[in-house]
N, CA, C and O atoms as CSV, one atom per row, in Angstrom:
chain,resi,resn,atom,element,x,y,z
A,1,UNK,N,N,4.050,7.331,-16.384
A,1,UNK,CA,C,5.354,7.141,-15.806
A,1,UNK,C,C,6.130,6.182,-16.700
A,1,UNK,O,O,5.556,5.210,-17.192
A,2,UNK,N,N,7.232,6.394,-16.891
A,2,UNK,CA,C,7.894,5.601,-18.009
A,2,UNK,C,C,8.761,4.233,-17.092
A,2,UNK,O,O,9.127,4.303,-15.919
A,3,UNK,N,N,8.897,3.292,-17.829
A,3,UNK,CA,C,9.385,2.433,-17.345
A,3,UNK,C,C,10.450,2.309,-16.556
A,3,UNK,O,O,10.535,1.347,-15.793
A,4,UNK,N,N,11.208,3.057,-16.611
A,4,UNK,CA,C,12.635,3.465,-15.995
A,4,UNK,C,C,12.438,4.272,-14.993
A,4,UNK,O,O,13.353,4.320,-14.171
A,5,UNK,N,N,11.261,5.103,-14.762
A,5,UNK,CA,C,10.707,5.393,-13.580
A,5,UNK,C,C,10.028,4.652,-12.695
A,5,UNK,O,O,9.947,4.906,-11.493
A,6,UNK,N,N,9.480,3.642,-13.312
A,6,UNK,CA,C,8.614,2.607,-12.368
A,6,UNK,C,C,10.127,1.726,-11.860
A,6,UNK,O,O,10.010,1.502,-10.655
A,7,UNK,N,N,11.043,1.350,-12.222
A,7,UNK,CA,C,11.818,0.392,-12.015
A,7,UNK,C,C,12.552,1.490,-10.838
A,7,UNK,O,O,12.582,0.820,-9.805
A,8,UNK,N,N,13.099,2.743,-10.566
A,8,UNK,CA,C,13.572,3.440,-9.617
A,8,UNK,C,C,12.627,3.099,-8.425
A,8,UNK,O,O,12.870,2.822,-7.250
A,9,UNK,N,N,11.396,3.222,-9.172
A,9,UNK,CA,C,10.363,3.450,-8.027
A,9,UNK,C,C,10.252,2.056,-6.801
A,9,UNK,O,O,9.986,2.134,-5.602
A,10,UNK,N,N,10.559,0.862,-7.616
A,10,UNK,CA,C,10.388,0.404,-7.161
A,10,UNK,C,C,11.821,-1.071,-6.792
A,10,UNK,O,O,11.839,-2.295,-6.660
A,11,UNK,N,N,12.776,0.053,-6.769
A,11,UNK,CA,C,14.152,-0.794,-6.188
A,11,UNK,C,C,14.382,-0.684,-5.134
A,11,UNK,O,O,15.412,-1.067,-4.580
A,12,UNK,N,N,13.200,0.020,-4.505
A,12,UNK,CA,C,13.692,0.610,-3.140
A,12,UNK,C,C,13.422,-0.016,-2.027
A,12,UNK,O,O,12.469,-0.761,-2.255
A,13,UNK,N,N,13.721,-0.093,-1.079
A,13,UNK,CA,C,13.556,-1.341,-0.338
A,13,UNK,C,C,12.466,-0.535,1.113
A,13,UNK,O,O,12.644,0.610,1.527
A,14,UNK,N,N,11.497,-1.417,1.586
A,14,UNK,CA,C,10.627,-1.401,2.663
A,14,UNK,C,C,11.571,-1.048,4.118
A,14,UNK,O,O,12.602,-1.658,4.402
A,15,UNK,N,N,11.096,-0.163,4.780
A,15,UNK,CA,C,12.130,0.245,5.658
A,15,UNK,C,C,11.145,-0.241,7.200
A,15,UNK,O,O,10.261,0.413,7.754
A,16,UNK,N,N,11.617,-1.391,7.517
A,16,UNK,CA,C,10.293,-1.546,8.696
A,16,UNK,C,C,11.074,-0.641,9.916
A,16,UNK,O,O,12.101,0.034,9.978
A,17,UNK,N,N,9.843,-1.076,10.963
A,17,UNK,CA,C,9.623,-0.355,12.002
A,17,UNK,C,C,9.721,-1.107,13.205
A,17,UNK,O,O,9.454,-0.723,14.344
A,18,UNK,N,N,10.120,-2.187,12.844
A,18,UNK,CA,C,10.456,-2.939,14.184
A,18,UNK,C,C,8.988,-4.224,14.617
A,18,UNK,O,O,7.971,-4.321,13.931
A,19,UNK,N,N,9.194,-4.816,15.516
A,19,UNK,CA,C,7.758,-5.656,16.165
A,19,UNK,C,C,7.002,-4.669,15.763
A,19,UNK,O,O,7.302,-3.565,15.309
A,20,UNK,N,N,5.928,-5.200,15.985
A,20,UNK,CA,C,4.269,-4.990,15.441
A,20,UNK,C,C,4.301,-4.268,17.232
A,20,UNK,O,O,4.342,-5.152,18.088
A,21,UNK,N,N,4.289,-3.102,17.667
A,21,UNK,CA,C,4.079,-2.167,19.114
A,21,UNK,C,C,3.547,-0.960,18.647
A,21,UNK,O,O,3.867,-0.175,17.754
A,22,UNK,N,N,2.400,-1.026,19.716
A,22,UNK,CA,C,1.863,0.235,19.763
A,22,UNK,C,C,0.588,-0.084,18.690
A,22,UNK,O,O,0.358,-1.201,18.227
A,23,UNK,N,N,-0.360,1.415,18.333
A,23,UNK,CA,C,-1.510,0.387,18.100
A,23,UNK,C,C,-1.345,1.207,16.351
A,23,UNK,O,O,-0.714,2.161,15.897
A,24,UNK,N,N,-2.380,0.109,15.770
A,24,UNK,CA,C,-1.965,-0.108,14.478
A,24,UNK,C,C,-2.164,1.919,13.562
A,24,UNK,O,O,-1.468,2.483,12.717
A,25,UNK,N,N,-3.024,2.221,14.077
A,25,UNK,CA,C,-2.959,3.630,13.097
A,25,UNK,C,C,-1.782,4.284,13.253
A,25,UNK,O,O,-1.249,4.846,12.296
A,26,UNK,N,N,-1.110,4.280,14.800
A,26,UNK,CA,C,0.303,4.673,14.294
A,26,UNK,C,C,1.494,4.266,14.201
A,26,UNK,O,O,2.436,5.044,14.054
A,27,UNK,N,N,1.641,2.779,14.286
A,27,UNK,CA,C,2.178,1.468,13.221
A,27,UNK,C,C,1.666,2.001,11.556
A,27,UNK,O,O,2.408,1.695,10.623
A,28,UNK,N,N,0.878,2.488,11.383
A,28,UNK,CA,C,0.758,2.887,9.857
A,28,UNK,C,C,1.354,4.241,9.017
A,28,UNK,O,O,1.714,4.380,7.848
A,29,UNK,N,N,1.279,5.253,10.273
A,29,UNK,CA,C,1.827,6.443,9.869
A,29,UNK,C,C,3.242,6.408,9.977
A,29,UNK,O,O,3.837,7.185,9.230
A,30,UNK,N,N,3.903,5.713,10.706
A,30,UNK,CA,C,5.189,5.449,10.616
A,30,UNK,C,C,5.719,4.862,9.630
A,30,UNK,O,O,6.625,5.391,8.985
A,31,UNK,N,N,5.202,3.591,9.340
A,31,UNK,CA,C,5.734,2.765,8.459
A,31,UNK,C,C,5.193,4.063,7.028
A,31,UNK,O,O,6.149,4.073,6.252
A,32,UNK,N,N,4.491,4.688,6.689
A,32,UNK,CA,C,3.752,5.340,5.415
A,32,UNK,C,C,4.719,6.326,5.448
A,32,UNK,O,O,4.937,6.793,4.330
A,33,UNK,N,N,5.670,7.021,6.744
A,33,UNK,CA,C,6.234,7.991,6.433
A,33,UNK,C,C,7.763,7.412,6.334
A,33,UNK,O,O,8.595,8.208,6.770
A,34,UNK,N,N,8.083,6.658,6.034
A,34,UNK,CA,C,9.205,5.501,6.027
A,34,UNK,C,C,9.494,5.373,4.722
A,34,UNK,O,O,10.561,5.681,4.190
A,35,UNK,N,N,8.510,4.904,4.190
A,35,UNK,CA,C,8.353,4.212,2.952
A,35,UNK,C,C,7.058,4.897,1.750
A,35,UNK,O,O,6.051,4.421,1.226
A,36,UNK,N,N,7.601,5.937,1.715
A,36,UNK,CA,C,6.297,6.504,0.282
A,36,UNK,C,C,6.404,5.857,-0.624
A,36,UNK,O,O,5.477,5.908,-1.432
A,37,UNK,N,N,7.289,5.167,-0.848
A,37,UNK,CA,C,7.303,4.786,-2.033
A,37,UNK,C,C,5.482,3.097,-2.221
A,37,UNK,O,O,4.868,2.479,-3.090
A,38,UNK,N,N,5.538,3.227,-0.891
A,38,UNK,CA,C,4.581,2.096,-0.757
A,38,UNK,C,C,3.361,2.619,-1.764
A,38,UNK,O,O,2.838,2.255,-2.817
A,39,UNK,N,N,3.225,3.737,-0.757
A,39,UNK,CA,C,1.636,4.318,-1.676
A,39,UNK,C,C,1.643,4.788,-2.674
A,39,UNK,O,O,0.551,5.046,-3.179
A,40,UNK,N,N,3.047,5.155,-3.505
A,40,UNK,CA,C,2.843,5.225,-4.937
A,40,UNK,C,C,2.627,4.296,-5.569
A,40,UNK,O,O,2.006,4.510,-6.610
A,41,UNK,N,N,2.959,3.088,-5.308
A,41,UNK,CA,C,2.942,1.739,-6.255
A,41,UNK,C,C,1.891,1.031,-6.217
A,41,UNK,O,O,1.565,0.189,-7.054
A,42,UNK,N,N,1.114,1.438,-4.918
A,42,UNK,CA,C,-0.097,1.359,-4.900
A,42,UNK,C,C,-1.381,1.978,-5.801
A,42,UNK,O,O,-2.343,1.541,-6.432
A,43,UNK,N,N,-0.890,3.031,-5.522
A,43,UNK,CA,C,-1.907,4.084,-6.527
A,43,UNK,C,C,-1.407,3.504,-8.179
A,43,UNK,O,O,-2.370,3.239,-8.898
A,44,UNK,N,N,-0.231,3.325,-8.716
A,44,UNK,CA,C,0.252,2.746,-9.769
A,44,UNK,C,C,-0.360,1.353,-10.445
A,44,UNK,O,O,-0.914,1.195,-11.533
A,45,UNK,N,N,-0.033,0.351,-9.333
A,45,UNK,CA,C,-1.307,-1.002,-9.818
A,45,UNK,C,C,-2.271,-0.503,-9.605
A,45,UNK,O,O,-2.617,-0.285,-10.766
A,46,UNK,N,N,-3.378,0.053,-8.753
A,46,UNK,CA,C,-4.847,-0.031,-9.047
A,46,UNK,C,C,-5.390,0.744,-9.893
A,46,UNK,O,O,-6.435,0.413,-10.454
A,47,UNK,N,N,-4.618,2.224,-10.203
A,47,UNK,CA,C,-4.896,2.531,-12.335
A,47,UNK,C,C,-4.212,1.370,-13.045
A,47,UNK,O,O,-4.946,0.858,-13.890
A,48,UNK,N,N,-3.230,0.916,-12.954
A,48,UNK,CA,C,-2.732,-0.353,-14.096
A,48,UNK,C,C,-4.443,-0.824,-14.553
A,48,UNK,O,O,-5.072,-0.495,-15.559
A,49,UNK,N,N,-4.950,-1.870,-13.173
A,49,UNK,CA,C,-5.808,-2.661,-12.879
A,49,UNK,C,C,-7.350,-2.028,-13.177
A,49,UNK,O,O,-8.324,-2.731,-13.448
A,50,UNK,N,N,-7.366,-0.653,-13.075
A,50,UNK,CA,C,-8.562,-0.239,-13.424
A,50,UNK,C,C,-8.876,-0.240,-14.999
A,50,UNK,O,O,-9.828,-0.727,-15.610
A,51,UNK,N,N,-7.512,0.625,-15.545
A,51,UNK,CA,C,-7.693,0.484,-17.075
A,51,UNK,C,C,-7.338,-0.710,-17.939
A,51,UNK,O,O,-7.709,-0.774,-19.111
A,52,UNK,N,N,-6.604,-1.672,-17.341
A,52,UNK,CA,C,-6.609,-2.720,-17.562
A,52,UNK,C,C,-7.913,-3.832,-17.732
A,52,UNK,O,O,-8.073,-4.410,-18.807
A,53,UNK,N,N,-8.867,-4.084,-16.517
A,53,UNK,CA,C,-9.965,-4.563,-16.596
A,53,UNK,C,C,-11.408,-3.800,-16.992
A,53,UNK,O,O,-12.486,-4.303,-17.307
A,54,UNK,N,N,-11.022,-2.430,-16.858
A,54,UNK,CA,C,-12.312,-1.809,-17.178
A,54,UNK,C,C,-13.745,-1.290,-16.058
A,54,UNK,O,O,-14.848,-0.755,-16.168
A,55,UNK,N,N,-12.570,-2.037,-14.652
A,55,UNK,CA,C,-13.522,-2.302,-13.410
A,55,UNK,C,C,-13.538,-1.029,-12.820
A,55,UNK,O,O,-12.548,-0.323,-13.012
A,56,UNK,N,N,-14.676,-0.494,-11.985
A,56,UNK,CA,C,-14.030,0.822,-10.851
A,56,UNK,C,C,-13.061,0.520,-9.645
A,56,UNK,O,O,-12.180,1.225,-9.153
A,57,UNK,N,N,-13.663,-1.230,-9.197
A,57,UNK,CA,C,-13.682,-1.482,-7.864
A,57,UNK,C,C,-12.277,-2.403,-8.150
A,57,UNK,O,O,-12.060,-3.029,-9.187
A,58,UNK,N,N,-11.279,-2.315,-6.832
A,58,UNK,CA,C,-10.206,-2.686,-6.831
A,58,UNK,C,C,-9.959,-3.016,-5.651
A,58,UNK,O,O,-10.169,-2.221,-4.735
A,59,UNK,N,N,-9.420,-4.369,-5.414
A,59,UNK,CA,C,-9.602,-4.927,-4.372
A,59,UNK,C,C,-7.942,-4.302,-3.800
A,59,UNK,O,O,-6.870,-4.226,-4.400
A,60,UNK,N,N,-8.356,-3.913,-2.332
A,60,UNK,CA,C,-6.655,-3.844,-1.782
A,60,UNK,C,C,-6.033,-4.711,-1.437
A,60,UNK,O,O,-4.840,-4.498,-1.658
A,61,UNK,N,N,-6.280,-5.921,-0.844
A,61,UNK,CA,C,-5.613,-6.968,-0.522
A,61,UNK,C,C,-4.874,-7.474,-1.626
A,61,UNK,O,O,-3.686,-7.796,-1.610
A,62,UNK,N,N,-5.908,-7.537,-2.884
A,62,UNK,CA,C,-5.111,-8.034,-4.091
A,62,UNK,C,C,-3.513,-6.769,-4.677
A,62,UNK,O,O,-2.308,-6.959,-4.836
A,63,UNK,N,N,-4.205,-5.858,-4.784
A,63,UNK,CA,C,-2.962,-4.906,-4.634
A,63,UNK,C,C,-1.856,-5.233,-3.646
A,63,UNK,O,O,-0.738,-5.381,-4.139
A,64,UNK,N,N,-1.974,-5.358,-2.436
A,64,UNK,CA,C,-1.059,-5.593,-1.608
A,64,UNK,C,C,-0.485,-6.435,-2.352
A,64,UNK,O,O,0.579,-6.017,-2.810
A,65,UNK,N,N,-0.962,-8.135,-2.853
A,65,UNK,CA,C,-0.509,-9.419,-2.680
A,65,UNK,C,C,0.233,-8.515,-3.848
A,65,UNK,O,O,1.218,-7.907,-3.427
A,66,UNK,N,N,-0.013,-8.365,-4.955
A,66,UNK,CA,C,0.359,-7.845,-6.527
A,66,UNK,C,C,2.299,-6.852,-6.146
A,66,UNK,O,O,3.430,-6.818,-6.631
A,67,UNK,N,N,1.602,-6.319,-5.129
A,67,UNK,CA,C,3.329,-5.745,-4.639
A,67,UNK,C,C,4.082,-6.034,-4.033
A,67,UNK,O,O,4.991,-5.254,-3.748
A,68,UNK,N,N,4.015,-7.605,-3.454
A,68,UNK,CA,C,4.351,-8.690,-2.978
A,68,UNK,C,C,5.274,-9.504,-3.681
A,68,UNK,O,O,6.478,-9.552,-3.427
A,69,UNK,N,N,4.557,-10.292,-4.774
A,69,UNK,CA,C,5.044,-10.560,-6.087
A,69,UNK,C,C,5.388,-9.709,-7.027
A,69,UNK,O,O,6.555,-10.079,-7.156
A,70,UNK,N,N,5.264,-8.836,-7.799
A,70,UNK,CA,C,5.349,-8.417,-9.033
A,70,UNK,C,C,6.945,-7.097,-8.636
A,70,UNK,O,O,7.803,-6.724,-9.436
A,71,UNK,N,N,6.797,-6.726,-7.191
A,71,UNK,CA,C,8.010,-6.362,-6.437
A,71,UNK,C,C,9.434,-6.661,-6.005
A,71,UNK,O,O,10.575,-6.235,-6.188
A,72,UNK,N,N,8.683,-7.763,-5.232
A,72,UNK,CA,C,9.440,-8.443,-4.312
A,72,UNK,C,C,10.170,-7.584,-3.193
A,72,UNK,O,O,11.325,-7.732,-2.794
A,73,UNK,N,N,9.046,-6.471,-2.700
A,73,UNK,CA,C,10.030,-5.438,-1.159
A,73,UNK,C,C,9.888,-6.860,-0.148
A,73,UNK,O,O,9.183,-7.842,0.085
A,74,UNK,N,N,10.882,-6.286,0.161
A,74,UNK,CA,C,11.821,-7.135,1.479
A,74,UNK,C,C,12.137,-6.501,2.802
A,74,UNK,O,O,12.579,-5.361,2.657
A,75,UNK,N,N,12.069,-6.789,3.704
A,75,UNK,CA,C,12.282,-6.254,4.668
A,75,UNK,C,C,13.645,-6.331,5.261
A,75,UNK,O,O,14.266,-7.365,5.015
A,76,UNK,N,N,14.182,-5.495,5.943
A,76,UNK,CA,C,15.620,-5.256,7.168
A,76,UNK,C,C,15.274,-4.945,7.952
A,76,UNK,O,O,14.426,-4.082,8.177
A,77,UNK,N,N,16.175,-5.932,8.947
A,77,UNK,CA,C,15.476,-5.639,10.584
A,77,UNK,C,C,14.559,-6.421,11.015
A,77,UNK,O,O,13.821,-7.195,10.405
A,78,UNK,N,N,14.649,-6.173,12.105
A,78,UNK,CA,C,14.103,-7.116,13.480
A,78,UNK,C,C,11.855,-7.292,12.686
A,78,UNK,O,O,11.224,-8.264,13.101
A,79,UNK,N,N,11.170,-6.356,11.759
A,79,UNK,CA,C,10.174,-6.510,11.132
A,79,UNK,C,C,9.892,-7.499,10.426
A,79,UNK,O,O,10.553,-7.727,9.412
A,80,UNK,N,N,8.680,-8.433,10.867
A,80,UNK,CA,C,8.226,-10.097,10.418
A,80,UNK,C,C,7.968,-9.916,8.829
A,80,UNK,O,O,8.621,-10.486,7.955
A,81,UNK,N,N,7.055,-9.151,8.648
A,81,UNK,CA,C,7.113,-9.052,7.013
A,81,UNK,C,C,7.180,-7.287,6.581
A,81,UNK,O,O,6.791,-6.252,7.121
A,82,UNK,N,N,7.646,-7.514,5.757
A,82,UNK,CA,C,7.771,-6.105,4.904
A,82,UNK,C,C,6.598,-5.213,4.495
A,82,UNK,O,O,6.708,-3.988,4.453
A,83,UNK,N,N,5.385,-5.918,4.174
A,83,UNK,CA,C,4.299,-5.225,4.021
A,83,UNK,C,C,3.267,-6.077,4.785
A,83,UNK,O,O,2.671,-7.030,4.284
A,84,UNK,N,N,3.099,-5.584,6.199
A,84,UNK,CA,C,1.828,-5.767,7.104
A,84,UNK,C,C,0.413,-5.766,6.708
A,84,UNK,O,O,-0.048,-4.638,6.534
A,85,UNK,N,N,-0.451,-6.827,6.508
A,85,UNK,CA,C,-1.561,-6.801,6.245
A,85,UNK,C,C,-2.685,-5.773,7.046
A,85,UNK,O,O,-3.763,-5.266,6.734
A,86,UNK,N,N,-2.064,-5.768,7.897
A,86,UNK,CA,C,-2.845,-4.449,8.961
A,86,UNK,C,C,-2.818,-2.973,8.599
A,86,UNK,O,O,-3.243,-1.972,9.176
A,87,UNK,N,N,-2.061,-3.206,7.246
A,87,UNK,CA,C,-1.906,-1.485,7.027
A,87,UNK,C,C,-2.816,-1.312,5.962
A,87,UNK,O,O,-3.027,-0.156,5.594
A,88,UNK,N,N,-3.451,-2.333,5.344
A,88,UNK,CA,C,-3.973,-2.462,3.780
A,88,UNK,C,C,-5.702,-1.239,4.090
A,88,UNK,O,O,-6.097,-0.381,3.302
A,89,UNK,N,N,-6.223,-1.539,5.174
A,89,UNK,CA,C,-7.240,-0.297,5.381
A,89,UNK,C,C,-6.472,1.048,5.571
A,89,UNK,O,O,-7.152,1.923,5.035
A,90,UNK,N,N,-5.790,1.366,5.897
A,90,UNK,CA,C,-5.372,2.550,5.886
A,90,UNK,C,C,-4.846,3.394,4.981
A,90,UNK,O,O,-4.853,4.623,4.917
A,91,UNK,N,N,-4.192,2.200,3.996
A,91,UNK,CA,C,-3.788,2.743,2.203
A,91,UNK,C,C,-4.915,2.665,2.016
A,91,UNK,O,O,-5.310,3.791,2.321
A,92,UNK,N,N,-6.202,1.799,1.553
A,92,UNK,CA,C,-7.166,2.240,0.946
A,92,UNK,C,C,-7.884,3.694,1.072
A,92,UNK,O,O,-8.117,4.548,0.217
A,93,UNK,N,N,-8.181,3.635,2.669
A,93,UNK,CA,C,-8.466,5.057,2.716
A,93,UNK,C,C,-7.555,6.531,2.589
A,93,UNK,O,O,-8.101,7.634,2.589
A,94,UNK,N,N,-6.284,6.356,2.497
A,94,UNK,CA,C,-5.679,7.435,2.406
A,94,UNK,C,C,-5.607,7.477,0.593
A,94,UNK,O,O,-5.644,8.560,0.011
A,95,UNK,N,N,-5.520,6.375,-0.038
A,95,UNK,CA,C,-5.676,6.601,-1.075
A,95,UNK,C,C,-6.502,7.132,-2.075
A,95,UNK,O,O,-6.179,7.643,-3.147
A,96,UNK,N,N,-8.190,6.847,-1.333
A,96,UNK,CA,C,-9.087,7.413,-1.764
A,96,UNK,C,C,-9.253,8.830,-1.675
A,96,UNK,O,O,-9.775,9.473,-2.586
A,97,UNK,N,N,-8.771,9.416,-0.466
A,97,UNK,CA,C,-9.131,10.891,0.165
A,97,UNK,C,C,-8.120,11.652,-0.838
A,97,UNK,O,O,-8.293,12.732,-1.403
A,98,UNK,N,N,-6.919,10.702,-0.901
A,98,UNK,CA,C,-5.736,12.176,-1.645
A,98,UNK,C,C,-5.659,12.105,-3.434
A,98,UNK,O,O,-5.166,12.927,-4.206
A,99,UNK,N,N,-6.349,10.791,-3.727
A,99,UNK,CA,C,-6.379,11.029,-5.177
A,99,UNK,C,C,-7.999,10.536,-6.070
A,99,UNK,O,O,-8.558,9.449,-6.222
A,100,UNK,N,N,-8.316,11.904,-6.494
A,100,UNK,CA,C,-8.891,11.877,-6.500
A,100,UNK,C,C,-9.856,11.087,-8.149
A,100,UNK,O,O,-11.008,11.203,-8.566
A,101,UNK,N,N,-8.547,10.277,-8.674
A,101,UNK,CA,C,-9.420,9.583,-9.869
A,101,UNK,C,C,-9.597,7.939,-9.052
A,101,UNK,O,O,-9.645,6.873,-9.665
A,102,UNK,N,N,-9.660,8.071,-7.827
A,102,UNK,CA,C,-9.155,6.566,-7.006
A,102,UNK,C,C,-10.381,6.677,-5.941
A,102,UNK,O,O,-10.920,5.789,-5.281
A,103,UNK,N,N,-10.598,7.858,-5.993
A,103,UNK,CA,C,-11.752,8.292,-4.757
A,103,UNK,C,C,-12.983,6.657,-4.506
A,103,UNK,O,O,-13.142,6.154,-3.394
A,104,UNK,N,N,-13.533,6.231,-5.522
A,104,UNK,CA,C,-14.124,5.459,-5.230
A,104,UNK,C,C,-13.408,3.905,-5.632
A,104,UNK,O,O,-13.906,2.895,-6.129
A,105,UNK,N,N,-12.648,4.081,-5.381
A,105,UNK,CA,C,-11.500,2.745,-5.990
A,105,UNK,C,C,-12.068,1.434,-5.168
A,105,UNK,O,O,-12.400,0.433,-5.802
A,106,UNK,N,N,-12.189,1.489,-3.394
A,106,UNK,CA,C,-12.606,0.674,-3.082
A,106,UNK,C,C,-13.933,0.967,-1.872
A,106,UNK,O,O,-14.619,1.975,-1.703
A,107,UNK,N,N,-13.940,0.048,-1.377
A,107,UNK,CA,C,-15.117,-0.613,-0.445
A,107,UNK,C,C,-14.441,-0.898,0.758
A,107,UNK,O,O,-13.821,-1.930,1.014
A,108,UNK,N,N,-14.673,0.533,1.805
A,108,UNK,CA,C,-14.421,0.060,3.134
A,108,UNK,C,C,-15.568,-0.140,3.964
A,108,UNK,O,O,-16.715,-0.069,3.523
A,109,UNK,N,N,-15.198,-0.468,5.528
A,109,UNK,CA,C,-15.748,-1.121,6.536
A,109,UNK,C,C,-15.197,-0.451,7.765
A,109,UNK,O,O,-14.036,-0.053,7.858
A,110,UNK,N,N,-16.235,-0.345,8.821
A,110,UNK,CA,C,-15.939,0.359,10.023
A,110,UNK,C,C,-14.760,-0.717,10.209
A,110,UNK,O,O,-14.796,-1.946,10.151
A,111,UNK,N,N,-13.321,0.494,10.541
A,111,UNK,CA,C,-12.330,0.028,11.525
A,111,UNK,C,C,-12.502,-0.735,13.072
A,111,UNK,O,O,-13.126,-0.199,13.987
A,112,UNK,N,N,-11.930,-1.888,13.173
A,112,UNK,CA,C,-12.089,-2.289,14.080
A,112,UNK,C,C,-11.094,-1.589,15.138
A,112,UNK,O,O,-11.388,-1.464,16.327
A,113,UNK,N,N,-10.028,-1.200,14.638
A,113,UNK,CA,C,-8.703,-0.188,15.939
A,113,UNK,C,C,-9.577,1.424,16.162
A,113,UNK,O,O,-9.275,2.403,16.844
A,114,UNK,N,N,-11.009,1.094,15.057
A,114,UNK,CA,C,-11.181,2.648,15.646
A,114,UNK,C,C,-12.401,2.782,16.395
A,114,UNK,O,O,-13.006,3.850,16.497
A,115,UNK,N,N,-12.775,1.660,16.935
A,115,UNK,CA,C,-14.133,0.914,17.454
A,115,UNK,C,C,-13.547,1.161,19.403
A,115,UNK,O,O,-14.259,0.748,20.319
């Protein structure tokens, strides 16, 4: 992706969803169908970060924090932060299932919302 594509990609602003209501898997599909642009930039740092360090394993939290800073999405609207830490299992796993050089990217853990 060329630079001038990453910079479109990522002028775009986080479109929240209001208070944290209702329970978090579909607090996630909302906010994911809101904002694609989330999980591209996602999938974007953790190849940066893979071929960069040489590692398989890629932490998501650090991704999150990385599109935090290196971003700066912002939120509009009545939404506390722009990117919810509660959504970071649900990009990992959707990320793994739909691409498949990412498949083993990280290390999950039984859901506790699915317990």
């Amino acid at each position: 992706m060329s630079d001038l594509a990453q910079l479109a990609l990522f002028s775009r602003r986080v479109v929240p969803i209001g208070k944290k209501r209702g329970p978090i898997p579909e607090r996630f599909r909302e906010f994911h169908a809101l904002n694609p642009h989330v999980y591209l930039a996602l999938c974007m740092v953790a190849r940066e970060y893979r071929e960069a360090t040489g590692r398989q394993r890629v932490g998501m939290k650090m991704l999150w924090e990385e599109l935090r800073y290196r971003f700066a999405l912002r939120t509009r609207g009545e939404a506390e932060y722009a990117l919810d830490n509660s959504y970071t299992a649900y990009y990992s796993r959707l990320i793994m299932q739909r691409e498949p050089d990412l498949a083993d990217a990280f290390e999950t853990r039984r859901l506790r919302s699915a317990a």
